[in-house]
C-alpha positions in Angstrom: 0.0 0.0 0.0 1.7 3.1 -0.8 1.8 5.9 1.7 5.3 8.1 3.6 8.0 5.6 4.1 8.3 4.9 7.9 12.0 5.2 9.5 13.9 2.2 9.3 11.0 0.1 7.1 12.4 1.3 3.9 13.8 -1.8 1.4 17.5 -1.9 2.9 19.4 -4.8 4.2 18.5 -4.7 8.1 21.8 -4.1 10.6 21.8 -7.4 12.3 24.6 -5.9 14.4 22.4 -3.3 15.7 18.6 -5.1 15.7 20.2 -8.5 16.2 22.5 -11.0 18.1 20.6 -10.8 21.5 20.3 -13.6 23.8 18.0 -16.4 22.7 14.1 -16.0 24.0 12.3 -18.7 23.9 8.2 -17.7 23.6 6.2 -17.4 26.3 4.3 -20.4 27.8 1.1 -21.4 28.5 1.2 -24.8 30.6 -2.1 -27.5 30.8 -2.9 -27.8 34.9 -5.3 -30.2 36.4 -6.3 -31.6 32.9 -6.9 -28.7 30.6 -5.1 -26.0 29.5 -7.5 -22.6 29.9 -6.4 -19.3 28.0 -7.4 -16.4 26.0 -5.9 -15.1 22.9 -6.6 -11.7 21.7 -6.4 -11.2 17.8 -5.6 -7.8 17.0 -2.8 -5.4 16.0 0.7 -4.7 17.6 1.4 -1.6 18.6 4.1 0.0 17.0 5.1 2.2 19.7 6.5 -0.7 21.3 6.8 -3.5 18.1 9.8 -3.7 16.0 11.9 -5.4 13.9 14.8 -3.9 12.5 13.9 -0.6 14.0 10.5 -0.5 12.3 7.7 0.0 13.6 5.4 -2.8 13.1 1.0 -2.7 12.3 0.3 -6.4 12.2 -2.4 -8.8 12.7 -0.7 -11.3 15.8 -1.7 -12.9 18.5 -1.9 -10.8 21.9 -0.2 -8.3 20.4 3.6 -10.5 20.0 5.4 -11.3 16.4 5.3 -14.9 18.0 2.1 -16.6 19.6 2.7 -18.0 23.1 3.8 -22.0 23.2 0.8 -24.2 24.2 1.8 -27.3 26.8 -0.1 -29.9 26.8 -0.1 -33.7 27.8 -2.1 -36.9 26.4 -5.5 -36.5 28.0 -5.3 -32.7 28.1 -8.6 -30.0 27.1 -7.2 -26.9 25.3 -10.2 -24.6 26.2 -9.0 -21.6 23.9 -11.5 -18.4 23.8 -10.6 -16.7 20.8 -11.5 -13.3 20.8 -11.0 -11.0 17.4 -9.9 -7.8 18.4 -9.2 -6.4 14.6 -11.7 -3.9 13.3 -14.6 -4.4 11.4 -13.6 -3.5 7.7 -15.8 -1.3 5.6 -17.7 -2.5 2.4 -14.9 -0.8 0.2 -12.3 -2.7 2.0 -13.2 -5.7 1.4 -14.1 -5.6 -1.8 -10.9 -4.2 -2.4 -9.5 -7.1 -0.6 -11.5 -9.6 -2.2 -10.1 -7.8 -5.6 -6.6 -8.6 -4.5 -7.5 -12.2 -4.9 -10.0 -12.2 -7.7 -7.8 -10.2 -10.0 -5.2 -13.0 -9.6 -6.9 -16.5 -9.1 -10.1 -18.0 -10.6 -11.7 -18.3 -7.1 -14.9 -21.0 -6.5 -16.2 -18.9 -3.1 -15.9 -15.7 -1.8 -12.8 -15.6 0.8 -13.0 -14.4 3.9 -12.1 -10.8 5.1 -8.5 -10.3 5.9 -9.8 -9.6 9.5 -11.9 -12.9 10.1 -10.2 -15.8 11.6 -10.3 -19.0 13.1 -7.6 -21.1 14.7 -5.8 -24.7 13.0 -3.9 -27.0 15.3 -1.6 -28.2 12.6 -0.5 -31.6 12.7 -3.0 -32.9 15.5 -4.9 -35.9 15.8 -8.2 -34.5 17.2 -11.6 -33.7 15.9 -12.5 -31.3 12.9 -16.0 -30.5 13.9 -17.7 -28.0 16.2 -15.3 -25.9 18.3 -12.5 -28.6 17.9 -10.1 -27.9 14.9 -12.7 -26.9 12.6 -11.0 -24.8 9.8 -14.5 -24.4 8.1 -15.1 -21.7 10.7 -14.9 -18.2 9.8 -14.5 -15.8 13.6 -15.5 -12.0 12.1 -14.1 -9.3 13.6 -15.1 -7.8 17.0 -16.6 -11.3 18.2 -15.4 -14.4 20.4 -14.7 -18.2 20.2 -14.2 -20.4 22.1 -12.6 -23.2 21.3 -12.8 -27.1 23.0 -10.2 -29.4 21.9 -9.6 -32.8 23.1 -6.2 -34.4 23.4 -6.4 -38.3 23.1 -5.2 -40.2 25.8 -2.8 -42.0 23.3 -2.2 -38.8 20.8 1.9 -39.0 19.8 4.1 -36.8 22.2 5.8 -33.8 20.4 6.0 -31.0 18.5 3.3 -29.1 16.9 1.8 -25.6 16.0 -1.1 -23.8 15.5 -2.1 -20.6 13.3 -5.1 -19.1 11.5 -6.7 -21.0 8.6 -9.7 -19.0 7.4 -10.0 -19.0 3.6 -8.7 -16.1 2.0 -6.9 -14.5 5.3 -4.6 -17.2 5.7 -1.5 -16.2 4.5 -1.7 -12.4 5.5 -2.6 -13.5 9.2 0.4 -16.6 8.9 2.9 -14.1 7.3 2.2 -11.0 10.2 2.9 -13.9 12.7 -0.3 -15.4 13.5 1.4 -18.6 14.7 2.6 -20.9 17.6 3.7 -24.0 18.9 2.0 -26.7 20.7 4.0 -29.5 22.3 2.5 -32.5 23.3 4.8 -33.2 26.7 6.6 -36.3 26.9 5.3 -38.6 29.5 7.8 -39.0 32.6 6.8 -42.6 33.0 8.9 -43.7 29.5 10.9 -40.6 28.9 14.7 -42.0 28.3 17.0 -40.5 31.0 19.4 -39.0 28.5 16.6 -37.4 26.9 15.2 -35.6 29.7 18.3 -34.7 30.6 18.2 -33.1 26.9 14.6 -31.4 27.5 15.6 -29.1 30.5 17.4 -26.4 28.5 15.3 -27.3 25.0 14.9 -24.3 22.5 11.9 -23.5 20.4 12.4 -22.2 17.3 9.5 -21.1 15.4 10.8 -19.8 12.4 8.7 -17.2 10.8 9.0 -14.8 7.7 7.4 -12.2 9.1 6.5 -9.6 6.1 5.6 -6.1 6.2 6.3 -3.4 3.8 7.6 0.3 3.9 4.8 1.6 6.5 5.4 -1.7 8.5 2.3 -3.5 7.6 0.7 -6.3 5.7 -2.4 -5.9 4.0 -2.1 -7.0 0.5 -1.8 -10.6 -0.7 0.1 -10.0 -3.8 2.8 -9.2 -1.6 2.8 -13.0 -0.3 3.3 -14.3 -4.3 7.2 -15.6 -5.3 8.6 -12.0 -6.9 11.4 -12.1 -9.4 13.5 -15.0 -9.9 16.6 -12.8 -9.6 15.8 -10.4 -6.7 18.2 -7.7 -8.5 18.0 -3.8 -7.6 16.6 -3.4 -11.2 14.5 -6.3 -11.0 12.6 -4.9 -7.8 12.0 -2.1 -9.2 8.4 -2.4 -9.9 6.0 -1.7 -7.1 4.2 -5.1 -7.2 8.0 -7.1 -7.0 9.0 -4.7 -4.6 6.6 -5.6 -1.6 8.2 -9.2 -1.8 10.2 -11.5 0.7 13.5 -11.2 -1.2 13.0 -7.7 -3.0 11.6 -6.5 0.7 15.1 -7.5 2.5 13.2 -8.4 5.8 15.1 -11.5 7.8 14.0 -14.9 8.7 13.4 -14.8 12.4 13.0 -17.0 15.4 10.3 -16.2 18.2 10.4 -12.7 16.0 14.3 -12.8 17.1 16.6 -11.7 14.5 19.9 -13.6 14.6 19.3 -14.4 17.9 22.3 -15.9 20.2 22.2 -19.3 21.8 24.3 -20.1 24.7 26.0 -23.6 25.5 28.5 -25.3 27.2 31.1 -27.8 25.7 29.4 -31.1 25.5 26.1 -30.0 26.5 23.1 -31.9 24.6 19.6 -29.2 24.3 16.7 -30.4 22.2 15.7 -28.1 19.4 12.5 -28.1 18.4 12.2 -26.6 14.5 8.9 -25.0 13.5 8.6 -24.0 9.8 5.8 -21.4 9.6 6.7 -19.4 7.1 4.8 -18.7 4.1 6.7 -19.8 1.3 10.5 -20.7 2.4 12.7 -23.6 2.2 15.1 -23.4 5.2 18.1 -25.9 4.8 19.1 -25.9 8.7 22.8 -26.5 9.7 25.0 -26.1 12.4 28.6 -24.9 11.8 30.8 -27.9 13.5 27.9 -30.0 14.9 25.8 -33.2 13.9 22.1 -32.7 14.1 20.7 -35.8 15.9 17.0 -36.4 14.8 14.7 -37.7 17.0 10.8 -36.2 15.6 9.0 -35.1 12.0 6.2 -33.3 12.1 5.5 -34.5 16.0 6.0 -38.3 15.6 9.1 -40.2 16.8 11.6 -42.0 14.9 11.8 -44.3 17.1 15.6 -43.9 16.4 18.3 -41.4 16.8 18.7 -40.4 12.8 22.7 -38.2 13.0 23.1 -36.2 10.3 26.8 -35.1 10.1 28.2 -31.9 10.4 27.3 -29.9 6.7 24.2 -32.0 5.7 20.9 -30.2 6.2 17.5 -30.7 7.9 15.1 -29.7 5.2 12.6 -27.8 6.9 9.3 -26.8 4.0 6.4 -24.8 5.0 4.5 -26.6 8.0 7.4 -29.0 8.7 8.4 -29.4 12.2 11.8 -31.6 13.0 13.2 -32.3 16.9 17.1 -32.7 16.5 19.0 -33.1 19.6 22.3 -31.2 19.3 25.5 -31.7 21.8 27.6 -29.0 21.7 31.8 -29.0 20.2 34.1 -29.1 22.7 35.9 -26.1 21.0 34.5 -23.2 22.5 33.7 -20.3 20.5 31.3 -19.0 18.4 29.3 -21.1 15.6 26.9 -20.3 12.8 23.6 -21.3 12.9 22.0 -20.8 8.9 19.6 -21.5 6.6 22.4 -23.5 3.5 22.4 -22.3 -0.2 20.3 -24.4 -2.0 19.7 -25.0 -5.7 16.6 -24.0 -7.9 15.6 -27.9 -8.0 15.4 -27.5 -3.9 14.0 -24.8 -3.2 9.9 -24.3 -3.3 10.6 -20.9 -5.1 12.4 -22.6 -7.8 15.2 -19.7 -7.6 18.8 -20.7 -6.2 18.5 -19.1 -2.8 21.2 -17.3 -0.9 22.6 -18.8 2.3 20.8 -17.3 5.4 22.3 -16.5 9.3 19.3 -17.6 11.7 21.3 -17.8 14.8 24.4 -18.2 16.7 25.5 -21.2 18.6 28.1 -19.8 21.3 29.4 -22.2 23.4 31.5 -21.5 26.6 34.6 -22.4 28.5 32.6 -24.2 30.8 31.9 -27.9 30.0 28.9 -30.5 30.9 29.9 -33.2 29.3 26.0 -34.8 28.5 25.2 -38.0 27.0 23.0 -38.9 24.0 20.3 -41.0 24.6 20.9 -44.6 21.9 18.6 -46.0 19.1 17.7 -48.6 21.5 16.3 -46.2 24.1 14.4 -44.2 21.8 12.6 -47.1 19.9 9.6 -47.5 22.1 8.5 -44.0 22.0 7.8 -44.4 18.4 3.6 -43.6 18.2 2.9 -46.7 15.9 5.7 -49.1 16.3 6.9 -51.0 13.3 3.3 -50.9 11.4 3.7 -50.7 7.6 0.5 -49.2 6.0 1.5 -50.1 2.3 1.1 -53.6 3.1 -2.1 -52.5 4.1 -3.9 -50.2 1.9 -6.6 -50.6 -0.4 -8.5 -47.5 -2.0 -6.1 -45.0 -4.0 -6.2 -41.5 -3.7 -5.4 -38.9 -5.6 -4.3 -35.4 -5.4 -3.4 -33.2 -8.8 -2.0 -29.8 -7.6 -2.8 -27.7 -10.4 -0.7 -24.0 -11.0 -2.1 -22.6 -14.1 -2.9 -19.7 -16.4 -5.9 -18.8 -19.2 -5.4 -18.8 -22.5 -4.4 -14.9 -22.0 -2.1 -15.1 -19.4 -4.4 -12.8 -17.5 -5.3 -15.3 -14.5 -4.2 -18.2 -12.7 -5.7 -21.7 -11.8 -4.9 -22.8 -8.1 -6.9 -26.0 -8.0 -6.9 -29.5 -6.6 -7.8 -32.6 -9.1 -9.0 -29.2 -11.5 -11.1 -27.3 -9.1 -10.9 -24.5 -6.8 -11.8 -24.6 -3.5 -15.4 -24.9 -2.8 -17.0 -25.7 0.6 -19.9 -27.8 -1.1 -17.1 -30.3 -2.8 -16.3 -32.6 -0.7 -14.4 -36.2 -1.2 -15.8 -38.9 0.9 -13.3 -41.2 2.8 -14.5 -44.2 5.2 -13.4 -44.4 8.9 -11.2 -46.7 9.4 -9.6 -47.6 5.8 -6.3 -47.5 4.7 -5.5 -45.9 1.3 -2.4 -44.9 -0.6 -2.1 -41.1 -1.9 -0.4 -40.4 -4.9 0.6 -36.5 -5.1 1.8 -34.7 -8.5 1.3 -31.2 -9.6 1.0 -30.2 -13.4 1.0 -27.3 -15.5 -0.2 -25.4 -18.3 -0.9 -27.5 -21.8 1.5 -27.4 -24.1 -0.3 -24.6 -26.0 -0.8 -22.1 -23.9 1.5 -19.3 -24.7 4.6 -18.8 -22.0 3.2 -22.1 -20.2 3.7 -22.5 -16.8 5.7 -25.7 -16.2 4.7 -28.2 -13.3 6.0 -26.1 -10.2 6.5 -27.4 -6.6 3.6 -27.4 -3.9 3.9 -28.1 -0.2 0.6 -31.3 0.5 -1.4 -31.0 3.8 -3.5 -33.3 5.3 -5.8 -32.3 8.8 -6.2 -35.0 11.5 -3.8 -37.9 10.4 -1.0 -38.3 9.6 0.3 -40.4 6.8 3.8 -42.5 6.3 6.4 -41.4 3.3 9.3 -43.3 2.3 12.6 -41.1 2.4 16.6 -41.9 2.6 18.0 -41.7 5.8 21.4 -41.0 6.5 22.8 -43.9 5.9 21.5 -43.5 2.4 18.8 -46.4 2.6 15.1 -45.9 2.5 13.3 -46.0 5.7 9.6 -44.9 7.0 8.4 -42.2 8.5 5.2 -40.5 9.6 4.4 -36.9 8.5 1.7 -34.4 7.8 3.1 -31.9 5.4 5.2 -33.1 2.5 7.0 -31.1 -0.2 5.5 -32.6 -3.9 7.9 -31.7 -6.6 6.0 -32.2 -9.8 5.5 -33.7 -12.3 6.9 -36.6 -10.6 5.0 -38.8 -8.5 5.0 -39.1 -4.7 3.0 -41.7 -2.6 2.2 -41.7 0.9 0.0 -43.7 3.4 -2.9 -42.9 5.8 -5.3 -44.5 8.0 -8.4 -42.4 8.9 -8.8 -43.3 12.8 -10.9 -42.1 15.1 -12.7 -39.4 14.0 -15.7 -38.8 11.4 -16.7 -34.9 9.2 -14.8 -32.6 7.2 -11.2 -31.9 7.2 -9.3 -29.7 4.5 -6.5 -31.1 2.2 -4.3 -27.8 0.6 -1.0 -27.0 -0.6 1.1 -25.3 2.5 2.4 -22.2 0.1 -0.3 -19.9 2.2 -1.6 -18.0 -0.7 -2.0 -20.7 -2.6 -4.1 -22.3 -0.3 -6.2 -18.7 -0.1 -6.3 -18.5 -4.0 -8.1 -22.0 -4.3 -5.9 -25.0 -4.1 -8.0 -26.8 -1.3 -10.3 -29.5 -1.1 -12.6 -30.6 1.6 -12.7 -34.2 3.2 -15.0 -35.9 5.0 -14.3 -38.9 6.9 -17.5 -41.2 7.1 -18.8 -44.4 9.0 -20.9 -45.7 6.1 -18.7 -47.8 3.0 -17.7 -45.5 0.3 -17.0 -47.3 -2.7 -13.4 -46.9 -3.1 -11.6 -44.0 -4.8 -9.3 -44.7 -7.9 
């Protein structure tokens, strides 16, 4: 939105000396007692008298007022009882119809999206109902009203890592990309808890890593801004006003709890879990450690099972929505080590551009030594949520999923569509409680014909409620199993994953995890029922 340049919001590289390097915070937290966890969050807009980043002075839509929501502690068993209450103001007619023209202009949309001041709440990743005030993403909160939110923690759900952030239709990725998000751990339960790992969890760091976006006044209220920009983010090439309000043009920083290069403190030998949280909109963050292994334990909440060590200069690849708990012991070299986000190459990164290595943090480690141990394979195999089971030796129905990233015939308009069609509440996919069925995930194109086609580009699948098992190459090099619920899908090649749908009957959403994608169309509801379906193929 053009308007006076605010000090220290202009398009400049940001002086981490100056805005960054202070000790790490981890985010405030809000801990479960007597069985339920009872809080209030208030949606509504920093104040930037007190909110910066990089000296600017921030206008965002958060949580409580913070870049970073607070952490949610929970154990098996728990009640989240979450009263939401929308704080933002009630937009005029004219807003949102300009709003809604932000959208329209661009995308071939099925249903009219929700104001970028309504909201609701997702608990990504977690096995618990979508219906009523549970994780129902079908909700839309307007502004100035409350809700309050009942969700039910099974008394078997897997311990670890999650998050939560807003999901309506059409406000998701401004809300996601202001800072509308948070974790949510699932506590490990002291009765199984290896000793090493315990050990591991009294000093553990969150890390919800965020691209937080706002542009030369400090705010955030156009979704264009959210789309890739150019390929080579050049002076010359940012010139234009739509390029210039995007995440490389803009020069804003990846952060952590809204932290920019933040500085974490260690002594020689000392072992800290690290729990990785991906929120950001559209950003492939290759994580490494200067010197150090990274020790996985978690994706996307579940156990290994297993300790998985990926040696010093090998990456965790962290997508949109992907969480990963790595256990790191500290060099016994003390001194200072970077903590970054690794060059990668147009085929790995979700904007198809060869992206520039990124500082996150510092790893600072003392004099002083604590010499901790690692807890073995062995220890951590029982903590896996589902043991050894092997769902492609039990699946019957196939589904499929066709992420679609087109143009018309004029190159006026895109297509963001699943199997062909843009999101519409009314279509819905019928799956049957309690089946098993493989997933096969592509995306695709423009025809041949269509003049400056757009080739099969990368999209980032989603699934609400269960997670499914994907076959990947460990470090060792050989394929093993593992249970997510977010997956990178790098067309047109095909990827196929497995899921059970336990537990829990209605409607869920499938979308890609690039946030305005999912706002321009490419979601598909899906409801889980207790009646046969004749199977999918």
């Amino acid at each position: 939105m053009a308007g006076d340049i605010q000090p220290h919001c202009a398009y400049l590289p940001i002086d981490i000396g100056k805005y960054g390097k202070q000790p790490f915070q981890n985010p405030p937290e809000i801990r479960a007692e007597n069985g339920k966890l009872d809080t209030t969050f208030s949606v509504q807009y920093t104040d930037a008298k007190t909110t910066t980043l990089g000296g600017c002075p921030l206008k965002l839509r958060t949580y409580n007022g913070e870049l970073t929501g607070p952490t949610l502690r929970v154990s098996q068993g728990d009640v989240i009882n979450l009263m939401l209450k929308n704080r933002l103001p009630k937009e005029t007619p004219d807003q949102i119809q300009t709003q809604f023209e932000q959208e329209n202009l661009n995308a071939y949309l099925d249903t009219t999206p929700a104001s970028y001041n309504t909201t609701n709440v997702h608990y990504h990743g977690m096995h618990v109902s979508p219906v009523g005030n549970s994780d129902n993403v079908l909700l839309a909160i307007p502004p100035q009203s409350d809700f309050g939110y009942e969700v039910k923690v099974p008394d078997d759900h897997p311990i670890g890592s999650y998050w939560y952030h807003a999901h309506a239709h059409g406000s998701t990725a401004i809300q996601v990309g202001s800072g509308m998000a948070g974790a949510l751990i699932v506590e490990d339960d002291p009765k199984t808890i290896p000793a090493a790992l315990k050990a591991a969890n009294a000093n553990e760091k969150i890390f919800v890593l965020q691209t937080i976006l706002y542009d030369q006044q400090g705010e955030l209220n156009n979704i264009t801004s959210l789309f890739p920009g150019p390929s080579n983010p050049t002076p010359e090439n940012c010139n234009d006003q739509g390029e210039m309000d995007t995440w490389h043009c803009s020069r804003r920083h990846i952060t952590i709890n809204g932290q920019i290069v933040p500085v974490i403190t260690m002594k020689r030998g000392e072992v800290q879990r690290w729990r990785l949280i991906d929120t950001a909109f559209r950003e492939s963050i290759f994580f490494a450690v200067e010197g150090h292994d990274l020790h996985e334990i978690a994706l996307d909440g579940n156990y290994l099972g297993r300790v998985d060590t990926w040696k010093a200069g090998t990456p965790i690849e962290l997508q949109s929505g992907y969480r990963s708990d790595v256990l790191i012991k500290a060099n016994m070299k003390s001194g200072d080590y970077r903590i970054i986000d690794q060059t990668a190459s147009s085929k790995k990164s979700l904007r198809q551009i060869n992206e520039p290595e990124n500082l996150l943090a510092i790893l600072r480690i003392t004099e002083e030594t604590d010499n901790m141990a690692l807890p073995t394979s062995k220890e951590m195999a029982p903590l896996a949520p589902f043991g050894d089971i092997d769902l492609r030796k039990e699946a019957v129905g196939v589904q499929e999923v066709v992420f679609k990233l087109g143009q018309d015939a004029k190159g006026e308009k895109n297509y963001f569509q699943v199997n062909y069609r843009a999101f519409n509440p009314d279509h819905v996919r019928q799956l049957e409680l309690g089946s098993v069925d493989m997933w096969s995930l592509t995306t695709v194109g423009d025809p041949a014909a269509i003049p400056n086609a757009i080739p099969p580009t990368p999209h980032v699948f989603h699934i609400h409620v269960n997670p499914f098992q994907w076959e990947r190459n460990g470090p060792d090099g050989k394929p093993q199993l593992v249970w997510k619920d977010t997956l990178l899908v790098q067309g047109p090649a095909v990827t196929n994953i497995y899921t059970k749908y336990r537990d829990y009957i209605g409607k869920f959403v499938i979308h890609c995890h690039i946030l305005d994608h999912e706002d321009l169309g490419m979601m598909e509801v899906q409801e889980v029922v207790n009646t046969p379906v004749a199977q999918a193929h």
